[in-house]
C-alpha positions as a printed Julia matrix, in Angstrom:
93×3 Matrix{Float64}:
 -16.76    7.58   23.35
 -17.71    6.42   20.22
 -17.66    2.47   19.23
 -15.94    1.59   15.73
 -16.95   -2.0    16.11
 -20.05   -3.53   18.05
 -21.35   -6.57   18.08
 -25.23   -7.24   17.66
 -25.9   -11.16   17.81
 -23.6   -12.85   14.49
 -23.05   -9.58   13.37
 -20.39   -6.95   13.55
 -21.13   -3.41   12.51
 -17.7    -1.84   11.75
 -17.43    2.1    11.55
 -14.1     2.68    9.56
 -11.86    5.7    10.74
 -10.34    8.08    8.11
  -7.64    6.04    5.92
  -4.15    7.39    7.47
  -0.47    6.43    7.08
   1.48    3.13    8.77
   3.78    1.29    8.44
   3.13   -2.23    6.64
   4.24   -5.65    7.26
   4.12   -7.84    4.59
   4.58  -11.06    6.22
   6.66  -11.96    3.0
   3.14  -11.83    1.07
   3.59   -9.92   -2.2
  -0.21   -9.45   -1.86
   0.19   -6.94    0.95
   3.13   -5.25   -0.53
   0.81   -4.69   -3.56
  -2.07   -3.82   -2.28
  -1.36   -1.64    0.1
   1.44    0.29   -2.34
  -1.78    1.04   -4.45
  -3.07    2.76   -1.06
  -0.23    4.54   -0.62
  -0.85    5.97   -4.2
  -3.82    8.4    -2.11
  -2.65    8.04    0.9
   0.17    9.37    2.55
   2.28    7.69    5.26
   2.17    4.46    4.05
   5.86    2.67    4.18
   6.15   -1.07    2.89
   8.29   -2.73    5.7
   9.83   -5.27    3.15
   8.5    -4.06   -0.84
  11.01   -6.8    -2.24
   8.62   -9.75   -1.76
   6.8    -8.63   -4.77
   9.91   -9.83   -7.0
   8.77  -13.3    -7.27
   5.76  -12.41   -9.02
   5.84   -9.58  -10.28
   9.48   -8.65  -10.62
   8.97   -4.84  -12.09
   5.94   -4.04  -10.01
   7.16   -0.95   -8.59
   8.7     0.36  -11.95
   5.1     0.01  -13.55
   3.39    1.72  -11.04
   5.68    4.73  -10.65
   6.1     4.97  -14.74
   3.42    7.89  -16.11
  -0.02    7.13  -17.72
  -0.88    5.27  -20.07
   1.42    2.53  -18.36
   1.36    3.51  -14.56
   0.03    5.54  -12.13
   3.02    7.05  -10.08
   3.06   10.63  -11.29
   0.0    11.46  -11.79
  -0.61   10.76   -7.76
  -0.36   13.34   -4.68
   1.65   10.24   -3.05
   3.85    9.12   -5.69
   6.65   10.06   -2.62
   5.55    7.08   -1.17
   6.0     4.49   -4.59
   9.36    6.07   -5.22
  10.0     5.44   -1.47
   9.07    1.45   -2.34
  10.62    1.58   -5.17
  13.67    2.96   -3.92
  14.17   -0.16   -1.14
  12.99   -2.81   -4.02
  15.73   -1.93   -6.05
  18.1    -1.97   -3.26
  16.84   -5.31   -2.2
């Protein structure tokens, strides 16, 4: 069985596993909802449990990333199922 984290003296030697879906709690933290939305841009699965904390700071977050290059990133991305997803439940919210 192989060891993703072990512990030698103060240190921890982490071996990450293959970035996957999950669902994400943002704990009301627009940080989370952000971050991890920009994750979900490459990687599939990922579903923001509550994507409308990010109104507070940045209001039209989710529009910007779905809109095409130059001023987003949404279509251009194998995932952009997931933003629109996001997107779908911030508008809602």
């Amino acid at each position: 069985m192989r060891r993703n984290v072990v512990e030698q003296g103060d240190t921890l030697a982490i071996t990450p596993s293959a970035l996957h879906g999950a669902e994400i709690e943002t704990y009301h933290d627009h940080r989370m909802a952000m971050c991890f939305a920009v994750v979900g841009l490459r990687v599939p699965g990922i579903k923001i449990k509550d994507p409308t904390c990010v109104k507070k700071t940045f209001p039209d977050f989710f529009q910007k990333l779905a809109a095409p290059p130059p001023r987003g990133l949404g279509p251009r991305s194998s995932t952009a199922t997931a933003v629109s997803l996001a997107f779908e439940r911030l508008a809602a919210g």
